[in-house]
C-alpha distance (Angstrom), angle and dihedral (degrees) to the residues before:
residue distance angle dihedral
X1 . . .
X2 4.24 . .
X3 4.18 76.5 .
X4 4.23 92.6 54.1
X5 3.73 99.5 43.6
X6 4.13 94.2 45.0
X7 3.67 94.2 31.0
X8 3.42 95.2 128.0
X9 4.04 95.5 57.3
X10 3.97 92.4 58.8
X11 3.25 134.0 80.8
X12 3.75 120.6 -108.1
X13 4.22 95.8 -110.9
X14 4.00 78.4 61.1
X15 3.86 87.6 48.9
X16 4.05 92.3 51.2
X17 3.51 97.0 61.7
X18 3.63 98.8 44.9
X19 4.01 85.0 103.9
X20 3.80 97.3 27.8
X21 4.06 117.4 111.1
X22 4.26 90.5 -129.4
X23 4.27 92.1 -159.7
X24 3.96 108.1 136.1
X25 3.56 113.0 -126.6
X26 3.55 114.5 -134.2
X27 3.61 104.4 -167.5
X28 3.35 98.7 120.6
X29 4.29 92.9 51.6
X30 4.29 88.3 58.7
X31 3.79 102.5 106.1
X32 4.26 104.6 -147.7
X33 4.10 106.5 -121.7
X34 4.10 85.6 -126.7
X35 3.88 85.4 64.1
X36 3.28 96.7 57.2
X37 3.55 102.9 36.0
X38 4.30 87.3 50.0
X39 3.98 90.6 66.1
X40 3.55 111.4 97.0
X41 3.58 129.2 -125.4
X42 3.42 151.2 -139.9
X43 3.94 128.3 -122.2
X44 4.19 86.6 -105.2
X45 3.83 88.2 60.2
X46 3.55 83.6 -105.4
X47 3.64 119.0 148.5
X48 4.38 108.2 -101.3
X49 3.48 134.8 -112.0
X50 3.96 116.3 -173.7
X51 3.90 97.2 -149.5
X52 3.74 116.2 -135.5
X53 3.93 122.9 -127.2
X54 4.20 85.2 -90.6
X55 3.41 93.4 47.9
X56 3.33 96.4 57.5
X57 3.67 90.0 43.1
X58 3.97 83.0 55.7
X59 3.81 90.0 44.4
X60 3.92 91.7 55.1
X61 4.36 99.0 40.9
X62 4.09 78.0 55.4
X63 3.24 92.2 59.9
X64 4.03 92.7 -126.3
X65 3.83 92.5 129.3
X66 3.91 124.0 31.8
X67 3.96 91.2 -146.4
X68 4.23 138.5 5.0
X69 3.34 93.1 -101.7
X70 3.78 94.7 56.1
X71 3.63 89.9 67.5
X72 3.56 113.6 94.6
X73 4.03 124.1 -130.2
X74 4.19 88.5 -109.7
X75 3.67 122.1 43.1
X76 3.87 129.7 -179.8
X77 3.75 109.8 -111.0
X78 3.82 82.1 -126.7
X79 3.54 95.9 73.5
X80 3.67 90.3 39.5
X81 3.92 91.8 52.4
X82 3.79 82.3 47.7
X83 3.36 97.0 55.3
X84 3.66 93.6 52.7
X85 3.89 94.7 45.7
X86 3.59 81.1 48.2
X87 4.32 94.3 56.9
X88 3.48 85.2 38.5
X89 3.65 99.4 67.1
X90 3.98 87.4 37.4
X91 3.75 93.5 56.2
X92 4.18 93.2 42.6
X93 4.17 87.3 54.9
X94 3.91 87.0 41.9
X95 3.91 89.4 62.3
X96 3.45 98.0 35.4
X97 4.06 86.7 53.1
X98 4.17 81.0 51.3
X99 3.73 94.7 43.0
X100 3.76 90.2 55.3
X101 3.69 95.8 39.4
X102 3.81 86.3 50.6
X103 3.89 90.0 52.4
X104 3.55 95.3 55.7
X105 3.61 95.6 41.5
X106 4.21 86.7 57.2
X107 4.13 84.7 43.0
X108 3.67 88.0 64.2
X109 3.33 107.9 40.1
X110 3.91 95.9 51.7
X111 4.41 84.2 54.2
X112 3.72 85.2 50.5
X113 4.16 89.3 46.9
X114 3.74 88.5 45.7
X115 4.17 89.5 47.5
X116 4.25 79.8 57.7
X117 3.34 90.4 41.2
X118 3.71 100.0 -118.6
X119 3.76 128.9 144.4
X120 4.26 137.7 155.5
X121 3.56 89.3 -100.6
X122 4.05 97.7 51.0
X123 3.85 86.0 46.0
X124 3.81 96.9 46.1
X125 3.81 89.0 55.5
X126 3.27 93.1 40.5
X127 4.21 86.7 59.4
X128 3.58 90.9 39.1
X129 3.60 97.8 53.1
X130 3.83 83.1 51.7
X131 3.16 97.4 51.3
X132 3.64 95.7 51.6
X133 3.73 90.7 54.2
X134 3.77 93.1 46.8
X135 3.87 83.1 56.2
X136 4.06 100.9 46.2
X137 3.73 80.4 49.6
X138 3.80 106.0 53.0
X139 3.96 90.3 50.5
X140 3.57 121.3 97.9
């Protein structure tokens, strides 16, 4: 009714549904009971997760399992996703360890360059100076 006496003030997608029923239909939301009764699970009642060859990989470098055949044939994704959080974090303090290493490795050798008595700038000259010579040279 609000729509019919200020009709002309909204736009005509407002207009459209003026007749239209606007309930959302939520077929596609309803899980079937043979879906959810297919998944597999676990001996905790906890829904399965057959791990791939990585995963268990990933399951052993975290330290979950001691050795493969420890793992069982159905995991929770939980402990999966924890093992992977897990490597993560391992591999993140691996590279800063190597980004710190590699820092201190560059720290040293530019002392020892300056002990020679080597820098960019003395080495860019030194090409540029060579370069000019190689060019007063080649002309005729």
């Amino acid at each position: 009714m609000a729509v019919k006496l200020l009709g002309r003030n909204f736009p005509s997608v407002l207009r459209m549904t003026e007749g239209v029923d606007l309930k959302i239909s939520r077929r596609l939301c309803i899980k079937r009971q043979q879906d959810l009764q297919s998944k597999s699970r676990s001996a905790s009642g906890v829904p399965g997760h057959k791990p791939t060859d990585w995963e268990k990989k990933f399951l052993l470098w975290a330290g979950h399992f001691k050795k493969a055949e420890d793992i069982p044939e159905t995991v929770s994704l939980e402990t999966v996703r924890a093992a992977k959080t897990t490597l993560r974090v391992k591999f993140s303090y691996f590279m800063i360890a190597l980004t710190i290493v590699g820092c201190i490795i560059m720290v040293v050798r530019g002392k020892q360059a300056m002990k020679r008595h080597e820098s960019l700038l003395s080495i860019n000259l030194e090409k540029k100076a060579q370069w000019r010579a190689e060019g007063t040279s080649a002309k005729p």
